[in-house]
C-alpha positions in Angstrom: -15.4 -20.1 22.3 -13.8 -20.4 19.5 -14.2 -22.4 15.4 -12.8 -22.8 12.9 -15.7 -23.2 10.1 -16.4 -19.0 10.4 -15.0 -16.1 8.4 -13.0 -12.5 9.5 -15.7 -10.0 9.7 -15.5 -6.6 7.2 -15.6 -4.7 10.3 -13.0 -1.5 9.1 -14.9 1.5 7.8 -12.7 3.7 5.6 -11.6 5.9 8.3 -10.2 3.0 9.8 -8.3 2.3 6.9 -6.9 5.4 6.2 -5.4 5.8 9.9 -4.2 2.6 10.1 -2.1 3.6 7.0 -1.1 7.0 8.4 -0.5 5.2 11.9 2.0 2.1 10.5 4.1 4.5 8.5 4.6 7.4 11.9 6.0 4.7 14.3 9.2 3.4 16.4 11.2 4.0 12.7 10.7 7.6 12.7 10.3 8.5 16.7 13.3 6.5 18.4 15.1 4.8 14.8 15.4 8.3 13.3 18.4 9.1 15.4 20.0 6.5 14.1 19.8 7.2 10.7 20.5 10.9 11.5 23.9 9.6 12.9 24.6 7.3 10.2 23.9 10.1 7.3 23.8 13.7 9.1 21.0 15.8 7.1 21.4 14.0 3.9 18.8 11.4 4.9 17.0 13.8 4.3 17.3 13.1 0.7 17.3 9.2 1.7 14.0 9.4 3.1 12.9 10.8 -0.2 14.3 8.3 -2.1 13.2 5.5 0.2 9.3 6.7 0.0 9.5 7.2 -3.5 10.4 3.1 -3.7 8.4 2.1 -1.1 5.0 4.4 -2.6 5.6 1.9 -5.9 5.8 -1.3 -3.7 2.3 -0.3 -1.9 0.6 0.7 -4.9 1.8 -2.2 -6.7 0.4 -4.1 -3.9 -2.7 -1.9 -3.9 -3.5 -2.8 -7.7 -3.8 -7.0 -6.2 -5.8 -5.9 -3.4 -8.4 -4.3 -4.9 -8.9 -6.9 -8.1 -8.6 -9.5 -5.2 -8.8 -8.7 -1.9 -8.1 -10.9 0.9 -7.1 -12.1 4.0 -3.5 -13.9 3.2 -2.8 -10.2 0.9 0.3 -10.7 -0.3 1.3 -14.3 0.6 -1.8 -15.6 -1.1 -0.8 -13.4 -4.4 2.8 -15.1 -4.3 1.4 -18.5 -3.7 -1.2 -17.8 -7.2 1.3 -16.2 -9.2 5.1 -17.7 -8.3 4.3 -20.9 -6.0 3.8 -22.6 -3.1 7.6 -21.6 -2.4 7.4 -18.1 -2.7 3.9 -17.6 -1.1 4.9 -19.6 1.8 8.5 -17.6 2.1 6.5 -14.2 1.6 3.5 -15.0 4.4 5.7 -16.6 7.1 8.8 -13.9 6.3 5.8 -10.9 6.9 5.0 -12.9 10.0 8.7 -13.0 11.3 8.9 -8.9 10.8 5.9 -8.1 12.7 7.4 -10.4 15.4 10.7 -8.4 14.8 9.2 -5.1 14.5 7.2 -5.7 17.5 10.3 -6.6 19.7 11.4 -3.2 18.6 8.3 -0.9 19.1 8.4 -2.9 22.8 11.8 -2.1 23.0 11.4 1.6 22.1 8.6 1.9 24.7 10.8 0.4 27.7 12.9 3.7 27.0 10.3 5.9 26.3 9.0 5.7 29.7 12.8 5.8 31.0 11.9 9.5 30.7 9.8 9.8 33.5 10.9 6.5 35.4 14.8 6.0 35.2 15.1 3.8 37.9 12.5 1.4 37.4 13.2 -1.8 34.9 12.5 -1.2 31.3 10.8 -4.7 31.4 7.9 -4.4 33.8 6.6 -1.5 31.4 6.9 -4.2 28.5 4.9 -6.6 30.5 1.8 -4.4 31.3 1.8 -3.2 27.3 1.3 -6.4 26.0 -1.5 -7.3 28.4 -3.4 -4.9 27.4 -2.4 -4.5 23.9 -3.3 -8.3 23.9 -6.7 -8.2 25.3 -7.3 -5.3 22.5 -6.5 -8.0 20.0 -8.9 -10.4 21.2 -12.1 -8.0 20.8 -14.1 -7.3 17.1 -12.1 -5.7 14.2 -14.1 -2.7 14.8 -12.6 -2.4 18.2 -9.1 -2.5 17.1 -10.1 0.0 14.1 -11.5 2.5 16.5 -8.5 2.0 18.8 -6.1 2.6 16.3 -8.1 5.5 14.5 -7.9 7.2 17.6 -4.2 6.6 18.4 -3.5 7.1 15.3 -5.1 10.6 15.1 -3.1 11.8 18.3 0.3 10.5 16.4 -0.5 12.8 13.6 -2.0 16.2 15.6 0.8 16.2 17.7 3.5 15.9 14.4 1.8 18.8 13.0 1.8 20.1 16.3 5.8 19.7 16.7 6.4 20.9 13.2 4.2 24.2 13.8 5.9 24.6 17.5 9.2 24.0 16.0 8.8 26.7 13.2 7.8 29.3 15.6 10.7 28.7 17.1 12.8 29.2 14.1 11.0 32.4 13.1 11.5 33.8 16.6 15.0 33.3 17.6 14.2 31.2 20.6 17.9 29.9 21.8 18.5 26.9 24.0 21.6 25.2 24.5 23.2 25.2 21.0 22.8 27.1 17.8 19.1 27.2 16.3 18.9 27.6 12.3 18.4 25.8 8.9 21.6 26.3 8.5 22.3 23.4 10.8 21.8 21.7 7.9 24.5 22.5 5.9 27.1 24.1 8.6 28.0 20.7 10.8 30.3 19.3 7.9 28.0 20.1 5.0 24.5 18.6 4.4 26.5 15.4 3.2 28.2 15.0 6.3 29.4 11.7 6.3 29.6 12.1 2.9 28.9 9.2 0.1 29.3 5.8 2.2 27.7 7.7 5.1 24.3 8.8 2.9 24.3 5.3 1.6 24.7 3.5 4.7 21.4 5.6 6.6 19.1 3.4 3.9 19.5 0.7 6.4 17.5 2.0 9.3 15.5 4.7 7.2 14.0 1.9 5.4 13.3 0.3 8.9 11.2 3.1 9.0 8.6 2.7 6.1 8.3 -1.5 7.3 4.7 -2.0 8.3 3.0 0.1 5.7 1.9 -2.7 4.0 -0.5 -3.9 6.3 -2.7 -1.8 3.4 -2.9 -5.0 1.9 -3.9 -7.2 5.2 -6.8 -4.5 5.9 -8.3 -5.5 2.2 -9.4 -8.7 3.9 -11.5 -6.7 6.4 -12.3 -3.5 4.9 -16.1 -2.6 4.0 -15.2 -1.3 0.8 -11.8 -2.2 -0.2 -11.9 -0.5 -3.9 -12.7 2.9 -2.2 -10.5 2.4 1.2 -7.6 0.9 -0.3 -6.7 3.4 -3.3 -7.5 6.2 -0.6 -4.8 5.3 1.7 -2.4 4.4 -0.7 -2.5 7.4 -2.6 -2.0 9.5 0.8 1.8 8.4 1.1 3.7 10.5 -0.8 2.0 13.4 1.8 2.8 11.6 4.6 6.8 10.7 4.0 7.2 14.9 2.7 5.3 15.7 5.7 6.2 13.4 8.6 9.6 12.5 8.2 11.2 15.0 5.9 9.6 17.8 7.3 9.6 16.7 10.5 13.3 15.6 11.0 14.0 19.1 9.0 12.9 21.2 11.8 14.4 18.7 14.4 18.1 19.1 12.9 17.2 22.7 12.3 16.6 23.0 16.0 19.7 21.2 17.5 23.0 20.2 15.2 22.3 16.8 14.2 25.6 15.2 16.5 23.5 16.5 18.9 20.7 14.1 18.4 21.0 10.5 20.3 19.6 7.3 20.7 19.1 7.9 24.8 15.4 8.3 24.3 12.7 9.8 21.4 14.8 12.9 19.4 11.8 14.8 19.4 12.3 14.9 23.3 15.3 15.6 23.6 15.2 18.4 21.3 12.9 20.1 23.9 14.4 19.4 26.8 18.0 21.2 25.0 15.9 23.7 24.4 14.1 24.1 28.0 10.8 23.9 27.5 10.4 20.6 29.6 6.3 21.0 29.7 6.4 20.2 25.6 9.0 17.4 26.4 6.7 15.7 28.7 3.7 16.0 26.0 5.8 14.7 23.7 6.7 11.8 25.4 3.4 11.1 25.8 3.0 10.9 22.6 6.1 8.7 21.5 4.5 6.0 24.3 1.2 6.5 22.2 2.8 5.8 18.8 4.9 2.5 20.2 1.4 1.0 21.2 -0.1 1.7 18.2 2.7 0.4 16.1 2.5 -2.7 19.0 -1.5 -2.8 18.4 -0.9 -2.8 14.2 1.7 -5.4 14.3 -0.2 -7.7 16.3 -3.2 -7.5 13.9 -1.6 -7.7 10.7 0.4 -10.8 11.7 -2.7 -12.7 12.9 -4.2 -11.9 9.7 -1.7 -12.6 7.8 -1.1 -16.3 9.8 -4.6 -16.7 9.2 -4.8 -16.4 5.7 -1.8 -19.3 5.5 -3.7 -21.7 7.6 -6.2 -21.1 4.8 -3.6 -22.0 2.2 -2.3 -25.1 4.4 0.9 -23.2 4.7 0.6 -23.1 8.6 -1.0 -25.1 11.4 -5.2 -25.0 11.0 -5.5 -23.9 14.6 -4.1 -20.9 13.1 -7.3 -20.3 11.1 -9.8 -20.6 14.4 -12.0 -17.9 15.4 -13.3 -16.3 18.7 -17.3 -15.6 18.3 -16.4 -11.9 17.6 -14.1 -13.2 14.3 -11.0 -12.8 15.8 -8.0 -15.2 15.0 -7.1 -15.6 18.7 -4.4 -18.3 18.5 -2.4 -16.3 16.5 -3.0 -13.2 18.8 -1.7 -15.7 21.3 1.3 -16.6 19.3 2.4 -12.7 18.7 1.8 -12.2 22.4 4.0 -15.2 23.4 6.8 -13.5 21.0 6.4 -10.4 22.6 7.2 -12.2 25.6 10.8 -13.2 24.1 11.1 -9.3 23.5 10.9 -8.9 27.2 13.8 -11.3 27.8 15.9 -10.1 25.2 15.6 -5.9 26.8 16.7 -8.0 30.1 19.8 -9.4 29.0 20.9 -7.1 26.4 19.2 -3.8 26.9 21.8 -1.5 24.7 22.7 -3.4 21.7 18.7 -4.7 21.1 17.4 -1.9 19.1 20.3 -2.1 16.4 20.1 -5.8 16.0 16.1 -5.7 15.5 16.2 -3.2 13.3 18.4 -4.6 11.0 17.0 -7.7 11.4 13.2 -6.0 10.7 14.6 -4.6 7.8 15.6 -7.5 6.2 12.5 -9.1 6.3 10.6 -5.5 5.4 12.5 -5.5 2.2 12.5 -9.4 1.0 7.9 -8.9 1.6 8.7 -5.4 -0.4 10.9 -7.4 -3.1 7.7 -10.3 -3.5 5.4 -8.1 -3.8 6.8 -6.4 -6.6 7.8 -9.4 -8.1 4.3 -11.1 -7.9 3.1 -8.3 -9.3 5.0 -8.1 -12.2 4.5 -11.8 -12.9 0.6 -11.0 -12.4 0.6 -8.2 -14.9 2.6 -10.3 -17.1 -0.1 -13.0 -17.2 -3.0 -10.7 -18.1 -4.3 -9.4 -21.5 -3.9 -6.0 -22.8 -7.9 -6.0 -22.1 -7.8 -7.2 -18.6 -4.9 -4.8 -17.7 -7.1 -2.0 -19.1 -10.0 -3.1 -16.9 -7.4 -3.2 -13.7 -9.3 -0.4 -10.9 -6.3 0.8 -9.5 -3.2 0.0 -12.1 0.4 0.5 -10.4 1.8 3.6 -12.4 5.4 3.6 -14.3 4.7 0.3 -15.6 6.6 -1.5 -15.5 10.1 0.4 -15.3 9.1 1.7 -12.5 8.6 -1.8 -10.9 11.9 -3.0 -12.2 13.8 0.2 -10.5 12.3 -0.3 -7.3 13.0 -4.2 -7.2 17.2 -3.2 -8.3 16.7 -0.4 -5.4 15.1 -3.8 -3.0 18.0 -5.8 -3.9 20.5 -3.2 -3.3 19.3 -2.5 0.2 19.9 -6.3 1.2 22.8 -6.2 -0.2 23.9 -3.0 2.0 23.3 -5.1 5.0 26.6 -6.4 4.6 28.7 -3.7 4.6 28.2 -2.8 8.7 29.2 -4.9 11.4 26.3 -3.5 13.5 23.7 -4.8 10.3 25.6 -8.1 9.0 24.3 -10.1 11.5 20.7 -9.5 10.0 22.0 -11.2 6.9 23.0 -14.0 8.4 19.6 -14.3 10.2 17.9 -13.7 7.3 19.8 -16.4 5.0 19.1 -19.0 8.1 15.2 -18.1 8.1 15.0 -18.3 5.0 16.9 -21.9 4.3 14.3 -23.0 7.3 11.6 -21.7 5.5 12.6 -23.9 2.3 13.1 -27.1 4.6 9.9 -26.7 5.9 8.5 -26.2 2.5 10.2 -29.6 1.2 9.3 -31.8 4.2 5.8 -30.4 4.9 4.0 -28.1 3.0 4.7 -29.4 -0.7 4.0 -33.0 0.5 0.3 -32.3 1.7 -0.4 -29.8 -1.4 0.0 -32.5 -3.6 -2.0 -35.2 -1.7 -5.0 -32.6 0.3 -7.5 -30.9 -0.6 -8.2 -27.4 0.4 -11.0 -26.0 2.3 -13.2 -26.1 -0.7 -13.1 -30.0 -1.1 -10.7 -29.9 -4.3 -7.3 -31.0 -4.8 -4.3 -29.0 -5.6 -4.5 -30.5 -9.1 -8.0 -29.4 -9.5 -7.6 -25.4 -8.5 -4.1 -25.2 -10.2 -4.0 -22.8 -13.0 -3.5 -24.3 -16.7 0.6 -24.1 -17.6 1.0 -21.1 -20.1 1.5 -22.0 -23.5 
């Protein structure tokens, strides 16, 4: 049963919160893309996945400052639509919807090889199949379900990291040997820390900011969160831990372990680096664990994009069966719509199994950084519009204002532009430019048409809810 007259429920508790937040930002990007970055920069992205969180930390807690003075279902597309338009909130909701679509393709993608580990010879797309059904039916239960699934998936994402990073230490510190030389001074000694050198170091943005996409679903919990003032700064304010700890850390002890050419795209690095070094038992608990993070990352993506579909069918910026719920609260056509383009995922790992990964990626990134670039943007216009009182009064202001905001969108734009500069990420451009031309069309034939002549949910008019033009 489903209507379309009741609300989402506030079923996430704070330790829901936080652990989605830890959970989107330890995903596909860091377990399977982080070879390809490594490739692309050799141990200098290290230094680019510093750089990356310190941008991407600004963009979440310049979205964290909107979500806790107003939080909400449509987050950040319903912030664009208030602040810089119908245009730019509709671009900005249904752009976030294309990336989880994207990013899902690719954390369905990652878990067909993932279980190549222990099954070679059977077809990456029948495991695809069986993790959407379930990851589907998840969906379709209460909030609190999902929150307590992804708590717990979550939590066994971030022991076993910990885990690694103590296991691979050890291994440092006592001069276990496998197949190839074991030191930190791997990285520095396989053509210097700056490998690659300049183009290389710059090039590695590409897929290590793949890696942060997702972590804004901080703002699409707001609309279901218990407490959002308390939950949302919490979270937030954890990332700068996480990115030293989880990816700089982490791929540290990895390169440290094995030369970084060493280090494929075959399967998850942290596999492969034990199985070079012969302890297959750890290999196998890893991989358990890399099959755990893709259906987390599957289980977040799914959630945040019906949330996030929802809150547009709220704004008339997509189709009201969008906005119907099950009896538990649960937006289930747009579950139904992210399963159906999971489903394209499946066809895509039949016909083109090796190239897929790179092409979503890039893709996902494209997107991930045009939502980062509006959000920063909306904020900055929101700012802009308030007081020096009201800004005082803000709960959870965005620090560096606002030249940190301003460095972070030059440091957005500059990673679209780098899209262009590889064959293997051009193509995201182009898909990009195409989406986002539809998206405009769209906007011109259908949405700006019935905002002028409808009234919202509340019984007004466009003309009556609009804000007064600034004098």
């Amino acid at each position: 049963m489903t209507t379309d007259t009741a609300t989402l429920r506030r079923g996430l508790r704070s330790r829901h919160i936080r652990f989605i937040a830890l959970g989107s930002a330890i995903g596909t990007g860091l377990f399977y893309g982080s070879s390809e970055a490594i490739q692309a920069g050799g141990p200098a992205v290290l230094l680019a996945y510093l750089i990356g969180g310190a941008a991407v930390f600004l963009v979440l807690r310049s979205l964290g400052e909107m979500a806790v003075h107003h939080p909400c279902a449509g987050s950040f597309g319903e912030y664009a639509t208030k602040h810089l338009g119908s245009l730019a909130g509709f671009t900005t909701g249904w752009t976030y919807a294309f990336e989880m679509v994207i990013v899902c393709i690719a954390d369905i993608t990652a878990l067909g090889v993932y279980m190549g580990f222990w099954f070679p010879d059977v077809p990456r797309w029948i495991w695809l199949l069986a993790a959407i059904a379930v990851i589907g039916a998840i969906n379709l239960l209460h909030v609190k379900v999902f929150g307590e699934l992804e708590f717990w998936l979550s939590l066994v994402k971030i022991v076993a990291i910990i885990a690694m990073i103590i296991a691979g230490v050890a291994i440092l510190v006592l001069g276990i040997k496998g197949g190839g030389h074991v030191g930190i001074s791997n990285l520095w000694n396989n053509g210097g820390f700056f490998a690659h050198g300049a183009h290389g170091f710059i090039i590695s943005f590409a897929v290590v900011m793949f890696a942060f996409g997702g972590t804004e679903i901080i703002g699409v919990t707001a609309g279901e969160a218990e407490n959002p003032e308390k939950t949302i700064p919490g979270a937030v304010n954890s990332i700068p831990l996480r990115i030293v700890l989880f990816y700089v850390l982490t791929l540290a002890v990895i390169m440290s372990l094995e030369p970084w050419q060493h280090v494929g795209s075959d399967g998850s690095p942290f596999v492969q680096i034990f199985v070079g070094l012969g302890i297959k038992s750890a290999a196998a608990v890893l991989n358990v664990v890399v099959v755990v993070a893709a259906l987390s990352a599957i289980n977040s993506d799914i959630f945040a994009a019906g949330r996030i579909m929802y809150g547009m069918a709220e704004r008339r910026q997509a189709p009201s069966m969008m906005r119907r719920l099950s009896r538990n609260g649960v937006p289930t056509m747009t579950v139904a719509i992210m399963i159906g383009a999971l489903l394209l995922g499946v066809l895509l790992n039949y016909l083109i199994p090796d190239r897929i990964f790179l092409i979503i990626s890039s893709i996902a990134t494209f997107a991930t950084v045009w939502v980062w670039l509006m959000i920063l943007l909306t904020q900055i216009k929101a700012r802009r519009a308030m007081s020096a009182e009201e800004s005082a009064a803000l709960a959870y202001p965005a620090p560096f204002w606002p030249y940190g905001q301003i460095i972070a969108v030059v440091f957005m734009v500059g990673i679209t532009v780098l899209l262009a500069f590889s064959a293997s990420t051009r193509i995201a451009l182009i898909v990009g430019a195409v989406w986002l031309a539809l998206l405009a069309v769209v906007h011109l034939i259908w949405i700006r048409p019935r905002n002028t002549t409808a009234p919202d949910r509340t019984g007004n008019s466009p003309a009556d809810t609009a804000p007064a033009p600034a004098e």
